[in-house]
The first five atom37 places (N, CA, C, CB, O) and aatype in JSON, in Angstrom:
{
  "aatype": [20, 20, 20, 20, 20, 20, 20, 20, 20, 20, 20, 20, 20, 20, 20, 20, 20, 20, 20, 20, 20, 20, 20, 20, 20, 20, 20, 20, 20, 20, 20, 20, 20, 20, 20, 20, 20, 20, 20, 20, 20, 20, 20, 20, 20, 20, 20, 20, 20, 20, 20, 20, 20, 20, 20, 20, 20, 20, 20, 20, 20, 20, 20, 20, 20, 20, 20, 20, 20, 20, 20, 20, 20, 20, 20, 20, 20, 20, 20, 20, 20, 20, 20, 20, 20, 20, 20, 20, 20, 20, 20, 20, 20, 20, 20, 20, 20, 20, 20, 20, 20, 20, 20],
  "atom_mask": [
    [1, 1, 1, 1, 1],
    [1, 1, 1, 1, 1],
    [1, 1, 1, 1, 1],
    [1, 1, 1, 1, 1],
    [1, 1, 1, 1, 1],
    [1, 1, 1, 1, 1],
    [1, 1, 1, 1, 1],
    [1, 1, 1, 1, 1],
    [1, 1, 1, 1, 1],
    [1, 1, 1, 1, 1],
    [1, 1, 1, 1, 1],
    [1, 1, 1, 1, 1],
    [1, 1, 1, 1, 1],
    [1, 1, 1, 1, 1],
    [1, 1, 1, 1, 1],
    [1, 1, 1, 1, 1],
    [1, 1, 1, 1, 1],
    [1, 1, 1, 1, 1],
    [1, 1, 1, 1, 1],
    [1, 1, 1, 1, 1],
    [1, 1, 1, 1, 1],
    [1, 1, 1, 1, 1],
    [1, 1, 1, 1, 1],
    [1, 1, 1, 1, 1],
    [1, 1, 1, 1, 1],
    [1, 1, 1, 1, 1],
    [1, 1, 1, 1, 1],
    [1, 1, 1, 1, 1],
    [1, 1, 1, 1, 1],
    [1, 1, 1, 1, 1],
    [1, 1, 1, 1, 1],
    [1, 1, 1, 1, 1],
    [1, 1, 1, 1, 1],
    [1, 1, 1, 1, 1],
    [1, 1, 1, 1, 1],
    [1, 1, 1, 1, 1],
    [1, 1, 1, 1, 1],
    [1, 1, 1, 1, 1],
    [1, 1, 1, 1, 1],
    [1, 1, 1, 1, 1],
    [1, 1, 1, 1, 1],
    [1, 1, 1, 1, 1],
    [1, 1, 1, 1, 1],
    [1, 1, 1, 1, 1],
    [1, 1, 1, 1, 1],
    [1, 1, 1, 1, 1],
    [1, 1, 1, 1, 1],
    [1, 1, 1, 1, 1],
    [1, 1, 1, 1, 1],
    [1, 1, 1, 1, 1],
    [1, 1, 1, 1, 1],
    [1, 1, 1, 1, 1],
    [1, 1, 1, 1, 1],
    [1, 1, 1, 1, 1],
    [1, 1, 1, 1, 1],
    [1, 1, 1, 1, 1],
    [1, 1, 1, 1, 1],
    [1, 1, 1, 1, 1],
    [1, 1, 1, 1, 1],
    [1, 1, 1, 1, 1],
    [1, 1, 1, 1, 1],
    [1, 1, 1, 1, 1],
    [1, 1, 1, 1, 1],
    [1, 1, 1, 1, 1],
    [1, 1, 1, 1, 1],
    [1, 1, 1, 1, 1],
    [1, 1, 1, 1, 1],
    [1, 1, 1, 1, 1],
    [1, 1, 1, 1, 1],
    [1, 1, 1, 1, 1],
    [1, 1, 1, 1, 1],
    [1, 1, 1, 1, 1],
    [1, 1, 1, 1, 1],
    [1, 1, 1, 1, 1],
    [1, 1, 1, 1, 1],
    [1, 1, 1, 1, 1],
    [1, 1, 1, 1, 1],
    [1, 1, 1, 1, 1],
    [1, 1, 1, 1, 1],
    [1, 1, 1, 1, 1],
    [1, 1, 1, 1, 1],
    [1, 1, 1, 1, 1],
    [1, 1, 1, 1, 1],
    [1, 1, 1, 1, 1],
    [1, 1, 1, 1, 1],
    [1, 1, 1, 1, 1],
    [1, 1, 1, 1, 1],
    [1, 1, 1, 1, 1],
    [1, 1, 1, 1, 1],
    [1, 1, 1, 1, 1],
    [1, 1, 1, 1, 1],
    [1, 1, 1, 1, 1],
    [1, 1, 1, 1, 1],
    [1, 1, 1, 1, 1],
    [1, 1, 1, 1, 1],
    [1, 1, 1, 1, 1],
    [1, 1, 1, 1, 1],
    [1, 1, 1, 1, 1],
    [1, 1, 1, 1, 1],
    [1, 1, 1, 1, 1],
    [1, 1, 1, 1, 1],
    [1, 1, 1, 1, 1],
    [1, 1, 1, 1, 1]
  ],
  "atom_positions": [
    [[3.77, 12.56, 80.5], [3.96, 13.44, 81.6], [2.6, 13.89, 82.16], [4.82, 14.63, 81.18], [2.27, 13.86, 83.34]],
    [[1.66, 14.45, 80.82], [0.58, 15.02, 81.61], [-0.37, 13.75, 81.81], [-0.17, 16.34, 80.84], [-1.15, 13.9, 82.75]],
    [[-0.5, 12.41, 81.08], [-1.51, 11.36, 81.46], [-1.74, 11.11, 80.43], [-2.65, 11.56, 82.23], [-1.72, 9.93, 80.08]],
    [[-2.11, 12.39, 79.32], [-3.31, 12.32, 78.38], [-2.85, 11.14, 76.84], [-3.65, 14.24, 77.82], [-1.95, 11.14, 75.99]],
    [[-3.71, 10.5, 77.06], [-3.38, 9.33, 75.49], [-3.82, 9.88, 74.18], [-4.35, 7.71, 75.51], [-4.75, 10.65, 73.96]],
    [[-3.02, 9.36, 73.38], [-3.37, 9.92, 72.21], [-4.21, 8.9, 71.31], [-2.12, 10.39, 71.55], [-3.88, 7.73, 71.16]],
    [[-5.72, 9.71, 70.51], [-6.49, 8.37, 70.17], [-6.51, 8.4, 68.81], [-7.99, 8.2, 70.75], [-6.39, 9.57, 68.44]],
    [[-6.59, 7.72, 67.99], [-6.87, 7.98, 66.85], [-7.9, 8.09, 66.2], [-6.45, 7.5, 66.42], [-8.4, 7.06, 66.63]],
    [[-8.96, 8.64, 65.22], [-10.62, 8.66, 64.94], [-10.46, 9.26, 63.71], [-11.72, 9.56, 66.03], [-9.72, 10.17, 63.32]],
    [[-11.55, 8.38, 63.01], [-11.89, 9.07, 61.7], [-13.08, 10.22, 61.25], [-12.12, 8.03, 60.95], [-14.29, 10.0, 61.24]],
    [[-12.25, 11.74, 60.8], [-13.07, 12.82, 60.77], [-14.09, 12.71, 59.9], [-12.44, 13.9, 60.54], [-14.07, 12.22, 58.77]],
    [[-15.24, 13.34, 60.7], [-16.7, 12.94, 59.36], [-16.83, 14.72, 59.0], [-18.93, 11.95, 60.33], [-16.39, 15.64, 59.69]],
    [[-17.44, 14.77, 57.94], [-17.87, 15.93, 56.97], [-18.84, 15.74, 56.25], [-17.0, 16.32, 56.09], [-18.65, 15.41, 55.09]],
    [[-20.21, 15.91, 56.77], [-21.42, 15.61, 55.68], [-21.66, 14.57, 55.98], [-21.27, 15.65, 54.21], [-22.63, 14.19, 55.32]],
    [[-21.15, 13.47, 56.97], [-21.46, 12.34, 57.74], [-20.3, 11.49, 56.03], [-23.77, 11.94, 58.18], [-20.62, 10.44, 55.47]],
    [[-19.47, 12.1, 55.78], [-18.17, 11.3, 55.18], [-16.97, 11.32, 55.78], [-17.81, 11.71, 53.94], [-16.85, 12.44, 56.28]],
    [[-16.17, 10.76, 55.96], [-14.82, 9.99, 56.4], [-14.02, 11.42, 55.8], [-14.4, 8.11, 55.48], [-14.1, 11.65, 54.6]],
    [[-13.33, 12.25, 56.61], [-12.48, 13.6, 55.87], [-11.63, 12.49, 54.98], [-11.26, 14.9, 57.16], [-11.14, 11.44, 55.39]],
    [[-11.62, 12.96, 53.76], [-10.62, 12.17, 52.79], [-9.11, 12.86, 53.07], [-11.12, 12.38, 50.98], [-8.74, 13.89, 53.63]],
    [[-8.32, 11.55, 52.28], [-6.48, 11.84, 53.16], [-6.29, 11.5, 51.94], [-5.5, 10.78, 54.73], [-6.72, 10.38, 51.64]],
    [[-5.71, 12.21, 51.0], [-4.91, 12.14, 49.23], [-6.61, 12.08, 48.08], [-3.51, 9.85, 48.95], [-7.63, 12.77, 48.0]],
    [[-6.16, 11.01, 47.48], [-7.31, 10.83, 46.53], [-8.23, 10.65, 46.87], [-7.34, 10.08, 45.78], [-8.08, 10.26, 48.03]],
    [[-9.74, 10.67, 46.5], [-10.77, 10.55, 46.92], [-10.83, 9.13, 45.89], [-11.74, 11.88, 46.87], [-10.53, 9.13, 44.69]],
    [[-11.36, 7.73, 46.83], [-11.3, 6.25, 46.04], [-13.18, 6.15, 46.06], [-10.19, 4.61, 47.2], [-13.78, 7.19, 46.35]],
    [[-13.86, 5.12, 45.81], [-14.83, 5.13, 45.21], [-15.47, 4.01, 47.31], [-14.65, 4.33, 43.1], [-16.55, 3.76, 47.85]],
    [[-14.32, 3.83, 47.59], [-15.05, 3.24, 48.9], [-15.24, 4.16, 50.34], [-14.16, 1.94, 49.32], [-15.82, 3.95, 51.4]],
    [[-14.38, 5.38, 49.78], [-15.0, 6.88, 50.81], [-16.13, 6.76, 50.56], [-14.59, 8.56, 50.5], [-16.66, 7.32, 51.52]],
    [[-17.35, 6.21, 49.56], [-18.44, 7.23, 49.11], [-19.36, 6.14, 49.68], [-18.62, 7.8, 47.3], [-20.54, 6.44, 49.49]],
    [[-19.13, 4.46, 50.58], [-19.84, 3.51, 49.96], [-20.78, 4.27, 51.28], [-19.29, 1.67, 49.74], [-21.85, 3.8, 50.87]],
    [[-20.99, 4.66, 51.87], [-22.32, 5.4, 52.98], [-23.38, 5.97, 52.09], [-21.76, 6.89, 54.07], [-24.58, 5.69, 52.07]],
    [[-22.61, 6.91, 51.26], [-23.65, 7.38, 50.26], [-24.6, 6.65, 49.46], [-23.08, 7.97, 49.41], [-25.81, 6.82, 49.31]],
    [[-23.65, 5.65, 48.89], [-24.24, 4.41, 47.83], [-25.17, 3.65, 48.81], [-22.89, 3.21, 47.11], [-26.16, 3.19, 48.24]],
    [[-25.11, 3.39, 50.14], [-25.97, 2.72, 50.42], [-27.23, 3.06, 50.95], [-25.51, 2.09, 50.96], [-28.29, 2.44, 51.01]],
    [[-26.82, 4.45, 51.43], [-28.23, 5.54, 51.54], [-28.88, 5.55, 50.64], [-28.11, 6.94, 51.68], [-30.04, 5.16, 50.82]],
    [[-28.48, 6.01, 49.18], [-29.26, 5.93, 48.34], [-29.79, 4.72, 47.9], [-28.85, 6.48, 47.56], [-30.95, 4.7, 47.49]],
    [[-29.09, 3.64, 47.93], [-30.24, 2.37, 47.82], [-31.26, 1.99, 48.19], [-30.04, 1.55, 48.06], [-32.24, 1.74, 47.49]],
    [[-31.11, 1.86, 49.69], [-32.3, 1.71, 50.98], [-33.15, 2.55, 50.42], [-31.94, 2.21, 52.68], [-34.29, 2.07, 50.36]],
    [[-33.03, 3.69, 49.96], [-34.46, 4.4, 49.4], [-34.93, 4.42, 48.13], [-34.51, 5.7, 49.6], [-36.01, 4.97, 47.94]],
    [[-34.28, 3.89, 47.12], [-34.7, 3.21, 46.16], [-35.18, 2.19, 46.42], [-34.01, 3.05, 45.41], [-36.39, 2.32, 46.22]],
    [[-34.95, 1.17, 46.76], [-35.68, 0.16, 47.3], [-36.7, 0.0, 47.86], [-35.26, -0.26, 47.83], [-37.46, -0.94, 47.65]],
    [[-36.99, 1.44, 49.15], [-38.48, 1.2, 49.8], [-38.96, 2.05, 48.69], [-38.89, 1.77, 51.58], [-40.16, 1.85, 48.87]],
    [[-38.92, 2.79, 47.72], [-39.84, 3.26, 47.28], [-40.37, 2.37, 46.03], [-39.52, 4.55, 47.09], [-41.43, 2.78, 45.54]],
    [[-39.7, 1.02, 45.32], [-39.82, 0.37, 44.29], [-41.41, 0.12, 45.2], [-38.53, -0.87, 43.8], [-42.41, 0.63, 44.7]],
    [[-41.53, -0.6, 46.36], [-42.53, -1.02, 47.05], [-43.49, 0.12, 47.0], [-42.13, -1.47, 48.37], [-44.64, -0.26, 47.18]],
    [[-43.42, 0.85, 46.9], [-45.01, 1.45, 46.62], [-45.77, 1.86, 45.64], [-45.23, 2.35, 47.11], [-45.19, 2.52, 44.78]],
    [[-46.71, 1.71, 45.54], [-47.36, 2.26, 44.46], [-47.36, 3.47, 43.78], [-48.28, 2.17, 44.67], [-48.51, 3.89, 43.75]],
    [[-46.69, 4.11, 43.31], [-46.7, 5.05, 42.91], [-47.21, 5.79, 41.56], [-45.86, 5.07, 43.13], [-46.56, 5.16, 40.74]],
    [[-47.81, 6.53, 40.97], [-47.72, 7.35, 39.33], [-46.47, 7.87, 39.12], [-48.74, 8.72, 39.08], [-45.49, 8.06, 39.83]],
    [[-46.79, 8.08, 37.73], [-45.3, 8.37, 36.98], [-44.83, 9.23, 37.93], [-45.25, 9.09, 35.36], [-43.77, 9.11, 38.53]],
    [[-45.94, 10.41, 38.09], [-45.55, 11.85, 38.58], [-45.01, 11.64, 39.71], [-46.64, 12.9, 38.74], [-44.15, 12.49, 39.95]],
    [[-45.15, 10.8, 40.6], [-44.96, 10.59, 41.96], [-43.6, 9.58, 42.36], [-46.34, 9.98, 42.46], [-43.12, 9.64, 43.49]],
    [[-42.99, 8.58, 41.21], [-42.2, 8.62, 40.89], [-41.26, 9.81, 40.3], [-42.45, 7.9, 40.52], [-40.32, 10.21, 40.99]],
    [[-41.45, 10.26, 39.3], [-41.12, 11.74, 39.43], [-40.35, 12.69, 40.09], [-41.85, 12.14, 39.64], [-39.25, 13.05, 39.67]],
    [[-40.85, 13.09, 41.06], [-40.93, 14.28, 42.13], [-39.89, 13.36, 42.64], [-42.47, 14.78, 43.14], [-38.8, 13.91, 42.77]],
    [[-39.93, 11.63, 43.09], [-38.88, 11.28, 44.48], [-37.84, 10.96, 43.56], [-39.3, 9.86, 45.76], [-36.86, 10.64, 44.22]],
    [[-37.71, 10.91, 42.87], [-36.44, 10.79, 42.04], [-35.97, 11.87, 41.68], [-36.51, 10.1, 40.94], [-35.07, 11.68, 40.85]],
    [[-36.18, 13.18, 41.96], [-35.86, 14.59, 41.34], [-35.4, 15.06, 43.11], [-37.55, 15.63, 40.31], [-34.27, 15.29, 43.54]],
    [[-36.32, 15.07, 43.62], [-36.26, 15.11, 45.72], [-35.41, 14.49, 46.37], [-37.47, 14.46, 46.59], [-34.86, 14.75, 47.44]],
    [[-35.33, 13.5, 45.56], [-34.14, 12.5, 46.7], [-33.03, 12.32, 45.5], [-34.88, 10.46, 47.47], [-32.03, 13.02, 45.61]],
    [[-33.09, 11.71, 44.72], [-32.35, 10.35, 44.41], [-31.07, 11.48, 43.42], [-33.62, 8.78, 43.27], [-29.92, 11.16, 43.11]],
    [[-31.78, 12.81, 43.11], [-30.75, 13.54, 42.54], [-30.46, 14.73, 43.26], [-31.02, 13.85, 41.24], [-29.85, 15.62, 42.68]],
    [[-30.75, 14.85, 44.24], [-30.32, 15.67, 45.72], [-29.18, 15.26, 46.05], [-31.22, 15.46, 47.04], [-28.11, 15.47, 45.48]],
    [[-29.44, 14.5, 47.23], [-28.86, 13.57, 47.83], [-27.01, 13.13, 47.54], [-29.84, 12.54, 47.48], [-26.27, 13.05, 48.52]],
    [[-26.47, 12.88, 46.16], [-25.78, 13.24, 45.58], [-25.11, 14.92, 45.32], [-26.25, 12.66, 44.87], [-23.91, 15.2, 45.42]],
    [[-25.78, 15.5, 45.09], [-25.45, 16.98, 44.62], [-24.85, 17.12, 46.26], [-27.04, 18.22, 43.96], [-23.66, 17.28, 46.55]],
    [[-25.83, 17.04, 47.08], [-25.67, 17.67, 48.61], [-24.02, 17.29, 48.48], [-26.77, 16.76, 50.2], [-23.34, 18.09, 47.84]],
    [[-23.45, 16.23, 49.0], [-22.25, 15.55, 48.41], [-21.09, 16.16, 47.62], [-22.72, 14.66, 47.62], [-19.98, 16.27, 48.14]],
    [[-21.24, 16.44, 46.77], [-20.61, 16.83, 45.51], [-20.37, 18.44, 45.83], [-21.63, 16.46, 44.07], [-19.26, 18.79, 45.41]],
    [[-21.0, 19.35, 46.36], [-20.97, 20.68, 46.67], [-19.56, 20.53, 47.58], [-22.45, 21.27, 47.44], [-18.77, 21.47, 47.54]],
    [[-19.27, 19.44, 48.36], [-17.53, 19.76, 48.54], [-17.03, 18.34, 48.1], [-16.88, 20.21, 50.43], [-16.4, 17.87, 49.04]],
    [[-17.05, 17.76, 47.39], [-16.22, 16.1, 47.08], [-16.45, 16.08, 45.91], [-16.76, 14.56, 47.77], [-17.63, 16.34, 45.68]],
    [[-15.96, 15.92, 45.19], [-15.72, 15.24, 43.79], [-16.09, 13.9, 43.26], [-14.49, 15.2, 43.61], [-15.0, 13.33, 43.19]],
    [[-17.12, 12.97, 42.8], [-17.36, 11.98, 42.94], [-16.38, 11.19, 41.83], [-18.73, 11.93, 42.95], [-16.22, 11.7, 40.72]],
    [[-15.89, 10.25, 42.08], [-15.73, 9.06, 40.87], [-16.37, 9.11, 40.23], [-15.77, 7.84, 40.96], [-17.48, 9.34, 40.71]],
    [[-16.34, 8.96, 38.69], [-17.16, 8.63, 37.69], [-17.83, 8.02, 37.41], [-16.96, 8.53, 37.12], [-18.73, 8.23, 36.6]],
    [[-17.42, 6.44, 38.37], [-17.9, 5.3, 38.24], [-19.28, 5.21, 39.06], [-16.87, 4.36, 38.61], [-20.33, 4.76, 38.6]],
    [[-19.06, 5.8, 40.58], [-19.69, 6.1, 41.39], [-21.0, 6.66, 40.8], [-18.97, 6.8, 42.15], [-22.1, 6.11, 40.88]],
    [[-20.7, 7.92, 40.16], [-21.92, 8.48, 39.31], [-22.94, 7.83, 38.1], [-21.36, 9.52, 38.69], [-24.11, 8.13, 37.87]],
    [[-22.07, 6.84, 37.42], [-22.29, 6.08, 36.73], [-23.3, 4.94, 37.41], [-21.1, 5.78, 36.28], [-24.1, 4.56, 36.55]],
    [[-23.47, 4.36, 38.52], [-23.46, 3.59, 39.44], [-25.01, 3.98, 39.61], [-22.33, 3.77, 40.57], [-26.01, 3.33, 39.31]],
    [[-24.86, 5.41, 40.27], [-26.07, 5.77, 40.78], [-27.13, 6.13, 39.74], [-25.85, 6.83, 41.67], [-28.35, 5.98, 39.82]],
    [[-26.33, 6.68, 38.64], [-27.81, 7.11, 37.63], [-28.35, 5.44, 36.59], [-27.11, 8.85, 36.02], [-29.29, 5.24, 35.82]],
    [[-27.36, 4.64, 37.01], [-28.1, 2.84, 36.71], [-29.43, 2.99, 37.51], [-26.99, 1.16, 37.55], [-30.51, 2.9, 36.93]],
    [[-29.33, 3.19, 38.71], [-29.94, 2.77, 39.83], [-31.25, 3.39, 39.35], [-29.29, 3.22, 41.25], [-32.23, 2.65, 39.22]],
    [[-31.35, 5.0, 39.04], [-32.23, 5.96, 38.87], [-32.99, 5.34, 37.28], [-31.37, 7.57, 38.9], [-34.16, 5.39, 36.92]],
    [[-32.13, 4.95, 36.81], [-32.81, 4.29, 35.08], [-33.59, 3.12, 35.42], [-31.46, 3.64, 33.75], [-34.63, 2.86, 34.81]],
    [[-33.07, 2.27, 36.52], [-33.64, 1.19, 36.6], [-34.87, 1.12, 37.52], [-32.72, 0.37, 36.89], [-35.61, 0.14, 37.44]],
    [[-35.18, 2.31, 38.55], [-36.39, 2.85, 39.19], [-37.35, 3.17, 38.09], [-36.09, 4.12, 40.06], [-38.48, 2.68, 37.98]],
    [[-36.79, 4.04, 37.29], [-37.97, 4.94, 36.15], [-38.17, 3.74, 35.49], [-37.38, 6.42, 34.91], [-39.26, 3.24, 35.76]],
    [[-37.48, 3.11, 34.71], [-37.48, 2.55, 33.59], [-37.93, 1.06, 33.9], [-36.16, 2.73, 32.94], [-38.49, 0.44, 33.0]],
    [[-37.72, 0.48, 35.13], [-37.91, -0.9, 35.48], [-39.03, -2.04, 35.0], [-38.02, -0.79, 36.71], [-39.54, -1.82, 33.9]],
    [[-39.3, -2.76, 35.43], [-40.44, -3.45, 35.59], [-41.52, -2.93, 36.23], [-40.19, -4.45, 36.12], [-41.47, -2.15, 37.19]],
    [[-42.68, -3.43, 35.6], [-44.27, -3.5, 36.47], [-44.96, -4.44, 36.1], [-45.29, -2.33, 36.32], [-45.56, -4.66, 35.05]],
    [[-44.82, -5.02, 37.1], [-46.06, -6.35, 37.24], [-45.35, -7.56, 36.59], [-47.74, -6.04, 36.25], [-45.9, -8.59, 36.21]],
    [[-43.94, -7.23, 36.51], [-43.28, -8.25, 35.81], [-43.17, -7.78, 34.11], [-44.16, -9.71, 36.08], [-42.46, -8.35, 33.29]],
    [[-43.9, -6.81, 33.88], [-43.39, -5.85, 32.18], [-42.48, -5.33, 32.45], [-44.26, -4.6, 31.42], [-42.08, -5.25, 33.61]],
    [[-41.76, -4.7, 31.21], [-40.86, -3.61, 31.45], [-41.35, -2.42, 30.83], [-39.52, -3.9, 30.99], [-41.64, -2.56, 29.64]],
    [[-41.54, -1.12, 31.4], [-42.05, -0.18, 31.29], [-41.85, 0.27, 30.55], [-42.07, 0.34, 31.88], [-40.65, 0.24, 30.27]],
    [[-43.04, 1.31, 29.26], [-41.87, 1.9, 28.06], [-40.74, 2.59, 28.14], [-42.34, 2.69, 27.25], [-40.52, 3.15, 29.21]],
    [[-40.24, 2.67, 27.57], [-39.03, 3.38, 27.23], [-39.19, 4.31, 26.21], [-38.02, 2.53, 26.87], [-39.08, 3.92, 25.05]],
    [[-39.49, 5.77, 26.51], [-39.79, 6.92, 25.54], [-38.34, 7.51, 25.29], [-40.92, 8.12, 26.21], [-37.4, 7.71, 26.07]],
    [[-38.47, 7.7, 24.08], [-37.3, 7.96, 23.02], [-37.57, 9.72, 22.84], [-37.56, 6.87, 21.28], [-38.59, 10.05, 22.24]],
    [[-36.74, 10.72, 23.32], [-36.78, 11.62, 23.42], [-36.73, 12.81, 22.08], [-36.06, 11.51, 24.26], [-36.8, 14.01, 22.32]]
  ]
}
């Protein structure tokens, strides 16, 4: 009657998809891939421990939390990301694998 069409669009929150029932582990894949891209440019630089450090404390366990303050993550998801964070700290250099200090 009045013209107007009805559209359909998916609501963002925190730049996430508003979740509809369960929260599944492929709502989150924006997150997962944010956080990669910056694991990745930072494997490329040179960095010290400390400086590794700080961007893994600044970003890589931020970034997540920010998230989580309204969403609930999968387990797996979390599981997923602190691989990612073990395998930054802990990785290779120069083709070694870095120690591994036993706490």
């Amino acid at each position: 009657m009045l013209g107007v069409q009805r559209v359909d669009f998916e609501a963002k929150y925190l730049g996430l998809t508003t979740p509809m029932g369960r929260l599944k582990r492929g709502v989150f894949q924006p997150l997962q891939e944010r956080f990669q891209k910056r694991m990745t440019a930072w494997k490329e630089k040179d960095l010290s421990a400390a400086g590794e450090e700080v961007l893994i404390k600044a970003m890589a366990q931020a970034l997540p939390n920010y998230v989580m303050s309204v969403f609930k993550l999968p387990v797996t998801l979390c599981d997923d990301l602190m691989k990612h964070i073990r395998a930054y700290w802990w990785g290779s250099e120069n083709g070694c694998r870095k120690v591994q200090w036993v706490p």
